[in-house]
C-alpha positions as CSV (number, residue, x, y, z in Angstrom):
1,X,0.0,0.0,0.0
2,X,1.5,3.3,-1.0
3,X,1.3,6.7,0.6
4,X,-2.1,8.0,0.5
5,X,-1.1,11.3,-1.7
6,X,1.7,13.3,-3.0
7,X,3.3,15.7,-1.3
8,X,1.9,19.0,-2.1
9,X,4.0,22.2,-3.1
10,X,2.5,24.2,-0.1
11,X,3.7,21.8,2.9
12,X,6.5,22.2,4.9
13,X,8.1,18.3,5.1
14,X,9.9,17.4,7.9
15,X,8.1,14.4,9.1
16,X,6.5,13.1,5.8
17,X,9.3,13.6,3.9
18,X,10.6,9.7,3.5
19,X,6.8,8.7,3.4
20,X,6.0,6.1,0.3
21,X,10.3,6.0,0.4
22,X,10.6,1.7,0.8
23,X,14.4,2.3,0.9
24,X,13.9,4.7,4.0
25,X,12.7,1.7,6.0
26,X,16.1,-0.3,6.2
27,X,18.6,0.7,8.4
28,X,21.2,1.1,5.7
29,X,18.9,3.2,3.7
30,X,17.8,5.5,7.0
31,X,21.7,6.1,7.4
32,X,22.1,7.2,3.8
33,X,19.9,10.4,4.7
34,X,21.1,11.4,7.9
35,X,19.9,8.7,10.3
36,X,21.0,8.0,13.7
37,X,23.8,11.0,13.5
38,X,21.7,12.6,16.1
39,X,21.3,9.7,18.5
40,X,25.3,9.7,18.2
41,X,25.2,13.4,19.0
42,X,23.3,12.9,21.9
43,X,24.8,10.5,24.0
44,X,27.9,12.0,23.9
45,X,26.2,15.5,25.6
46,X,24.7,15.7,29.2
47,X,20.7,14.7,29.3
48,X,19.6,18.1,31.0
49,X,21.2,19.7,27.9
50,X,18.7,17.8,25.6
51,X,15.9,18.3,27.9
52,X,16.1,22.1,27.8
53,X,16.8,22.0,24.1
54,X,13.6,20.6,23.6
55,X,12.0,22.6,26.4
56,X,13.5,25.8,24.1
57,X,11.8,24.2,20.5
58,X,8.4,24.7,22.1
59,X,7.8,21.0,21.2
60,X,4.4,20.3,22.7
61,X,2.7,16.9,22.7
62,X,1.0,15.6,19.5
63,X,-0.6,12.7,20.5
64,X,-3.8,15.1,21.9
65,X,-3.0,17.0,25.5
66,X,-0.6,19.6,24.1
67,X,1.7,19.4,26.8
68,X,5.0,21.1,26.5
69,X,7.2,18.1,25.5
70,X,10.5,19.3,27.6
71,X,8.6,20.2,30.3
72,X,7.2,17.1,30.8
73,X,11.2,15.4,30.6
74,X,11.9,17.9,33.5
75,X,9.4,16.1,35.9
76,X,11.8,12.8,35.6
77,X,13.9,12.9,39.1
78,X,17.7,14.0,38.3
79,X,19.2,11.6,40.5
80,X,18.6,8.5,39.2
81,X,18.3,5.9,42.6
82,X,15.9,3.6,40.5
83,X,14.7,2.9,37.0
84,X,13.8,4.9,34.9
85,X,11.1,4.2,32.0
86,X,10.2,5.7,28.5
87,X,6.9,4.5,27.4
88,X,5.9,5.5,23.4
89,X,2.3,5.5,22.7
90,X,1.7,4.0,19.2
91,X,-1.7,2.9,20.4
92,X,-3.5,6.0,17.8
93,X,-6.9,4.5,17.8
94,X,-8.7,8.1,18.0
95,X,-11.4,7.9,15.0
96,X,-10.3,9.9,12.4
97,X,-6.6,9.7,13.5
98,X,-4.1,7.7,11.3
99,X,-0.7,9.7,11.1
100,X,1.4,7.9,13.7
101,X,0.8,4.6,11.5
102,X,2.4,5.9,8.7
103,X,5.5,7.2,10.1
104,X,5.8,3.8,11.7
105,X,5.2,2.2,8.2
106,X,7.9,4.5,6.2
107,X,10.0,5.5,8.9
108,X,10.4,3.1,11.7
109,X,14.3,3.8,11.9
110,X,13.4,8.0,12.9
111,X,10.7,6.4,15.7
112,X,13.6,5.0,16.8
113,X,16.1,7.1,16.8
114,X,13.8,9.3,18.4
115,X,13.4,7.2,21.2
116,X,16.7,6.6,22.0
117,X,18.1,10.5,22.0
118,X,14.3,10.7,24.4
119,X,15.3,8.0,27.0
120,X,18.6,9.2,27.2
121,X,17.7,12.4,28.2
122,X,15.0,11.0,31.2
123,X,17.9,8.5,32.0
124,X,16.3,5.6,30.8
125,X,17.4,2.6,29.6
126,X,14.5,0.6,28.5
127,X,11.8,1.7,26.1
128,X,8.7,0.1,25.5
129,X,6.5,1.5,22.2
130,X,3.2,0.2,22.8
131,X,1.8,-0.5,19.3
132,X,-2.3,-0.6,18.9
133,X,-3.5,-4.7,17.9
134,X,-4.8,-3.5,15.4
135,X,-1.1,-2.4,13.3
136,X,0.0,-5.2,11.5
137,X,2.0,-3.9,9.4
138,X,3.3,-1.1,11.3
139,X,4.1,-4.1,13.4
140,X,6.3,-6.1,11.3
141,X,7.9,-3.1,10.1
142,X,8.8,-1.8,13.5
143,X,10.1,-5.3,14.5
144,X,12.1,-5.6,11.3
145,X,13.7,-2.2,12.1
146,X,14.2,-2.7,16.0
147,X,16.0,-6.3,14.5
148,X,18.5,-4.7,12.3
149,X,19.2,-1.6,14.9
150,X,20.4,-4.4,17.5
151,X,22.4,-6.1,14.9
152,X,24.2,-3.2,14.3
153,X,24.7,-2.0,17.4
154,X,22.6,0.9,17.5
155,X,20.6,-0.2,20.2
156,X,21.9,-2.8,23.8
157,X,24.7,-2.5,26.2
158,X,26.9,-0.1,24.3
159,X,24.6,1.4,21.5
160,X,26.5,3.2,18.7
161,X,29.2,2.4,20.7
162,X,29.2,5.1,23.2
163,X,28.7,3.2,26.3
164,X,24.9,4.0,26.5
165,X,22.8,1.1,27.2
166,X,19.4,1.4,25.4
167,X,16.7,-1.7,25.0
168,X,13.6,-0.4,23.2
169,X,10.4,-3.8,23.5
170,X,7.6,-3.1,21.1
171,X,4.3,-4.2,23.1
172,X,1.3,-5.4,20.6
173,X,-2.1,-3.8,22.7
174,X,-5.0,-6.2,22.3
175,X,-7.7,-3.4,20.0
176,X,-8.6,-1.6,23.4
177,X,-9.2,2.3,23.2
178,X,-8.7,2.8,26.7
179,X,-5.3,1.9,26.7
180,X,-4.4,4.8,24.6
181,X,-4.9,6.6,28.1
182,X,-1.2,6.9,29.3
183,X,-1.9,5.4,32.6
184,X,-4.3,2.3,31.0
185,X,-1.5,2.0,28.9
186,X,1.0,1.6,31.3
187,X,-1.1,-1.1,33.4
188,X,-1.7,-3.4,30.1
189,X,2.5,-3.1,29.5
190,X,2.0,-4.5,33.3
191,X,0.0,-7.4,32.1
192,X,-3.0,-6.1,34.0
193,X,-6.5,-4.5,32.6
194,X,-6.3,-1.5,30.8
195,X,-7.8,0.7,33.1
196,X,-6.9,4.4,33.9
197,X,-5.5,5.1,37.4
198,X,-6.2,7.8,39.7
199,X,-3.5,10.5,39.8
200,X,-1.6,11.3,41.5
201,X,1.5,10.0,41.6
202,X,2.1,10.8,38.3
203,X,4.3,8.7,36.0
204,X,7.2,10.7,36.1
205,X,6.8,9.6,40.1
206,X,5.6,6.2,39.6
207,X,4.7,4.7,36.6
208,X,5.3,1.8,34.8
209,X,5.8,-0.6,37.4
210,X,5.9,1.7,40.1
211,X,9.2,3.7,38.2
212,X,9.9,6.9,37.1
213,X,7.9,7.3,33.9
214,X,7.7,9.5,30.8
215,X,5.4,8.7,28.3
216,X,5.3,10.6,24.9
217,X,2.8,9.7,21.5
218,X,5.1,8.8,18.2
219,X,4.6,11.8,15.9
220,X,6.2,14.2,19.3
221,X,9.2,11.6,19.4
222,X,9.9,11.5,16.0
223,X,10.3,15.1,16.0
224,X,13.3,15.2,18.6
225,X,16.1,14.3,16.4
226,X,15.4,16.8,13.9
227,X,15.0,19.5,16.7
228,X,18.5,18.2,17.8
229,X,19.9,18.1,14.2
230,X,18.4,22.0,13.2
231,X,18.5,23.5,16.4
232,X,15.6,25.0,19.0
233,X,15.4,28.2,17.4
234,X,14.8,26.7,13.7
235,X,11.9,24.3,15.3
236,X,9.9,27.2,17.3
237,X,10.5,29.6,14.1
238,X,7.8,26.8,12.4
239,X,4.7,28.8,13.1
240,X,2.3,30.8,11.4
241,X,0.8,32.0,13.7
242,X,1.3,31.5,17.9
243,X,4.5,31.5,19.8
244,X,3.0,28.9,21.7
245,X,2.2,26.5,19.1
246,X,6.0,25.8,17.2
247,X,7.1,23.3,14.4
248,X,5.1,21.5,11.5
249,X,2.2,19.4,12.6
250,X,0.6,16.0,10.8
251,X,-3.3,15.9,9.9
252,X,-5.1,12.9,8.9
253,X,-7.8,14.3,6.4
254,X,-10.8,11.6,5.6
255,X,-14.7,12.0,5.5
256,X,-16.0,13.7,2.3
257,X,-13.0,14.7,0.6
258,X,-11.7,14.3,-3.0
259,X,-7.9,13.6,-1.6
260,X,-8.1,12.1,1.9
261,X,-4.5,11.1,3.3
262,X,-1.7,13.0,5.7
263,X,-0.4,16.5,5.5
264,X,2.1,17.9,7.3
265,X,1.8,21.9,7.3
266,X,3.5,24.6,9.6
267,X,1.8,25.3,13.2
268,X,-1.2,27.7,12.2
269,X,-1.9,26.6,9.0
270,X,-5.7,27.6,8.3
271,X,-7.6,24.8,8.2
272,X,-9.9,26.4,5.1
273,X,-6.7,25.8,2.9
274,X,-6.0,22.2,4.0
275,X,-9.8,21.6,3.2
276,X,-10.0,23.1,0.4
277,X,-6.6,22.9,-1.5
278,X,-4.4,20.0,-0.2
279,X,-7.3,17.8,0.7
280,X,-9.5,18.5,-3.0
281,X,-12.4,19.9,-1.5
282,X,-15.9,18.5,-1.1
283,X,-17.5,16.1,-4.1
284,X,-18.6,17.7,-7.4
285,X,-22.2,19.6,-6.2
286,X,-21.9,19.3,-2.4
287,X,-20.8,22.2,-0.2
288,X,-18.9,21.6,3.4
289,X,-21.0,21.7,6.2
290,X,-19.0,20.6,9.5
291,X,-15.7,19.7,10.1
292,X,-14.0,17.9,13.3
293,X,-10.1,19.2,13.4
294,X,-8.4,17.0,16.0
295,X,-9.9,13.6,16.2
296,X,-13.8,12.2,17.3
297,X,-13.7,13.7,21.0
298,X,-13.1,17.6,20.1
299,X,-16.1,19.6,19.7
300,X,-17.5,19.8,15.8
301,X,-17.1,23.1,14.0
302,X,-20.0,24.5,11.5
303,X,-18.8,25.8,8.3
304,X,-18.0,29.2,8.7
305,X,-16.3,27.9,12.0
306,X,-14.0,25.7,10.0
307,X,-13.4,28.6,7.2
308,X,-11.9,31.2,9.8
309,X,-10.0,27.9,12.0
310,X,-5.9,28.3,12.4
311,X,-4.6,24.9,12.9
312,X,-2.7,25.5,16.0
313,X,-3.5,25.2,19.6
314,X,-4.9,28.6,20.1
315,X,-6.2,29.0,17.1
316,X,-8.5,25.6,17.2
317,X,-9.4,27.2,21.0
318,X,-10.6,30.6,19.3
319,X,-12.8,28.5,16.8
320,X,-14.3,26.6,19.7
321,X,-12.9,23.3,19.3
322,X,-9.3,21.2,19.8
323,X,-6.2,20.4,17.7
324,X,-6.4,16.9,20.0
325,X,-4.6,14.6,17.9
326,X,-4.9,16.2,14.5
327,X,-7.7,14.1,12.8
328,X,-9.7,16.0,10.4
329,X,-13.1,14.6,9.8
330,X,-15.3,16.2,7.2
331,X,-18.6,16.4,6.8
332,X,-20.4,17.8,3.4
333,X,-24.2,18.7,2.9
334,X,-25.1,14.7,2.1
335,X,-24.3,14.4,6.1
336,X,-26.6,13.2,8.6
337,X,-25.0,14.8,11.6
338,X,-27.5,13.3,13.7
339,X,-26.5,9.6,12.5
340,X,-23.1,10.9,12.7
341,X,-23.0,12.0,16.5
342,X,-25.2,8.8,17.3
343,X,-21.9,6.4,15.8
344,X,-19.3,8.6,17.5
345,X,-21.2,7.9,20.9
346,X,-21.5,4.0,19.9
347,X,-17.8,3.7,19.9
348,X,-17.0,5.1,23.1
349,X,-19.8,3.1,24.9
350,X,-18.1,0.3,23.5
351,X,-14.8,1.3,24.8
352,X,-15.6,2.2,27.7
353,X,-13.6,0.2,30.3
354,X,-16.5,0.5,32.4
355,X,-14.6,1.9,35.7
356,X,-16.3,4.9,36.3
357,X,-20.4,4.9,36.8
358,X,-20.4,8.4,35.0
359,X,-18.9,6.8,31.9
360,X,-20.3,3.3,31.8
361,X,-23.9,4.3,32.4
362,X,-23.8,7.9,30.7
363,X,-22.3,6.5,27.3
364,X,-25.0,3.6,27.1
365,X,-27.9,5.9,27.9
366,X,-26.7,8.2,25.6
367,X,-26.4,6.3,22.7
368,X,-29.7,4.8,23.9
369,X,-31.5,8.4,23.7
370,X,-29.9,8.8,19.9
371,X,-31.0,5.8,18.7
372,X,-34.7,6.6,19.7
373,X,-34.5,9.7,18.3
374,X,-32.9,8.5,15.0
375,X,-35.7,6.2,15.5
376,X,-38.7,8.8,15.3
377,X,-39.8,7.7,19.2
378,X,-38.0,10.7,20.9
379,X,-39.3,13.8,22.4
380,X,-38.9,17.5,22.8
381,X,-37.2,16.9,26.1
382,X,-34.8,14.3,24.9
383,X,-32.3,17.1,24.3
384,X,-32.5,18.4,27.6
385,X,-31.5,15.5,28.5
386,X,-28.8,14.8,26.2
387,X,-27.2,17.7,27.9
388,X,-28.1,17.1,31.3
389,X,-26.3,13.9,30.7
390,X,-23.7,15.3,29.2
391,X,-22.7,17.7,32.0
392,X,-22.9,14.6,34.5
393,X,-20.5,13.1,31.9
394,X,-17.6,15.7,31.8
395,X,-14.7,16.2,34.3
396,X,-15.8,13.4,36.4
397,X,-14.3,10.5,35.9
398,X,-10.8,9.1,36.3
399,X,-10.2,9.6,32.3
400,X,-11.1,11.7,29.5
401,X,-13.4,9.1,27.4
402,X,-16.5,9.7,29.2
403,X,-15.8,14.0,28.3
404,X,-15.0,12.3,24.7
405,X,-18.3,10.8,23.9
406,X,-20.0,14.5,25.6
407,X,-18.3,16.7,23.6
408,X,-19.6,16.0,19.8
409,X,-23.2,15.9,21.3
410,X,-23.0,19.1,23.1
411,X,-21.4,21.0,20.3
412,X,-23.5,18.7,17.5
413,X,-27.0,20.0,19.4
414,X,-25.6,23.4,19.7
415,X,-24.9,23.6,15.8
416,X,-27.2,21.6,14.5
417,X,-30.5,21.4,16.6
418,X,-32.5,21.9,13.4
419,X,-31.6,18.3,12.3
420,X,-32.5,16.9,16.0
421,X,-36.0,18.6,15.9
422,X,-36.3,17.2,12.4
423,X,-36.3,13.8,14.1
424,X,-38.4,14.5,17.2
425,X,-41.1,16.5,15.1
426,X,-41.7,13.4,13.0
427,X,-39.9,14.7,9.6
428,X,-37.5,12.6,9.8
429,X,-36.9,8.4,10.9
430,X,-34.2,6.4,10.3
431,X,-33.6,2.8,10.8
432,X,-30.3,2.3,12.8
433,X,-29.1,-1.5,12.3
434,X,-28.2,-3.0,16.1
């Protein structure tokens, strides 16, 4: 399967730019362009240096949260008396969401190099990239990567031969959502159920197995060796638009598209052009008429939302909505937004670990509600209720996924009641298979 689109003229590659490149998946071809000269680099400087050169790129976490990426490395303890623990989360299973696979798929070598320079700098010297089930290919390329770099002796005991023990374990998930949590991720690594845990202690004060733990998503730790290789300053100069939001950024675009696939783009990028230009625009005849930005569990924007939307942290806050993880989902006129919300709710009731009453309960009765007003059986106060649920639903819970079902049906009744009161008035019935 090749890449899903050319690069266009107007994106600024630093990611993407080995994607669909099969010779960039070896070893031997990743060292012809570059690879693995920053991991050298690094070992041979002191980690704080590397932490506060990434804490200077503005580097902020790309797997959803947004956290500052160096300031999360200056939570590991400095003295190390125990353990220390990198955990990569390759888990990606957010709807919409797909980038993270295909740097794992062209460019497992850059994962991990990136890992390496990142462990180094928390003082760690095992790495475990936590892969969702569902990846089989990103699988078998990761493993056939991780093979050669042992053979060479870019990972182990003395890796590139500076003394610097690194082990990286690639951990196949089971096809559970949950345990794209950081802390449900690090209890399945444990062998146990991938449930969230109460915090605090934090990872970086007990994590995976009760160790000092940082855990970071793919697309953030494939960006470190390129910060390392161009400097601070060159990586927080990538920005259109906020100081706060630095570098280039990758969005999956699917939905109703002409040219669905990844783009990488400059922080602040509006989201209009990606729409419009990169991605092809809507079909012949159909006219946009919602967009999600930054995966299933930020809240949906309405056109005109979309057409004024910079794609940086701050600029997806001053639309109303998320960057989150960077999955675009687009919606044209043809879209039953009320079908829509109804399946984005299904999937998180399904996922739900069940821990939390709030969750559990709230997702299944909210899915229950849509599918009686899909159904032509709901009522005027069904909506009232959706939000009354809702609010129950959100910052209550050990985890995010109980917010992550209430978000698209707060913001889908907000911007499109019209289509709800279609179904409770009678206009409109749909059949919704079990």
């Amino acid at each position: 399967m090749g890449y899903p689109h050319k690069p266009h003229s107007r994106e600024t590659v630093v990611l993407s730019q080995y994607f669909g490149d099969a010779e960039a998946r070896t070893l031997k071809g990743w060292k012809k362009r570059g690879g693995y000269e920053m991991s050298a680099k690094a070992f041979t400087m002191e980690p704080g240096a590397l932490v506060e050169e990434v804490k200077a790129s503005g580097l902020r976490g790309r797997g959803g949260a947004g956290f500052p990426t160096g300031l999360k490395w200056s939570f590991m303890p400095k003295q190390k008396t125990k353990p220390h623990y990198l955990c990569c989360n390759a888990d990606e299973s957010e709807p919409g969401t797909f980038k993270d696979r295909e740097i794992m798929r062209w460019t497992p070598h850059a994962l991990i190099e990136g890992c390496a320079i990142a462990a180094y700098a928390i003082q760690a010297e095992q790495v475990y990239i936590y892969i969702r089930g569902e990846f089989t290919e990103p699988l078998q390329v990761m493993q056939a990567a991780l093979d050669e770099a042992y053979a060479k002796g870019v990972l182990g005991a003395n890796a590139m031969g500076k003394g610097v023990r690194i082990d990286v374990t690639i951990h196949r998930g089971a096809g559970a959502y949950i345990c794209g949590e950081e802390t449900a991720l690090m209890n399945s690594i444990e062998g146990k159920r991938g449930n969230p845990r109460i915090r605090p202690p934090f990872p970086a004060a007990q994590g995976v197995f009760g160790m000092p733990t940082t855990i970071n998503n793919v697309e953030t730790i494939a960006a470190v060796p390129h910060i390392l290789k161009r400097g601070a300053a060159w990586y927080k100069g990538l920005s259109l638009s906020s100081e706060k939001s630095s570098g280039t950024k990758l969005f999956s675009v699917c939905g109703n598209v002409q040219k669905p696939g990844n783009y990488e783009v400059t922080m602040g990028f509006p989201l209009k052009d990606l729409v419009y230009d990169m991605a092809g625009g809507m079909r012949p005849g159909r006219t946009l008429k919602a967009c999600i930005p930054g995966g299933s569990s930020v809240p949906i924007l309405n056109r005109e939302e979309t057409e004024r939307c910079l794609l940086d942290y701050e600029g997806c806050v001053a639309a109303g909505t998320m960057l989150g993880s960077g999955g675009v989902i687009v919606f044209d006129d043809s879209a039953d937004m009320v079908y829509q919300i109804m399946r984005l709710a299904k999937f998180y009731a399904h996922e739900s670990c069940a821990q939390c009453t709030q969750c559990r309960e709230g997702t299944a009765w909210t899915v229950k509600i849509m599918e009686r007003i899909l159904a032509g059986q709901g009522s005027a106060k069904d909506l009232d209720l959706l939000l009354d649920l809702a609010d129950n639903m959100t910052g209550k819970t050990i985890c995010v996924l109980s917010d992550s079902c209430a978000v698209p049906v707060v913001s889908g009744i907000k911007k499109f009641r019209s289509e709800f009161e279609d179904y409770l008035s009678g206009k409109k019935k749909r059949v919704v298979a079990a």
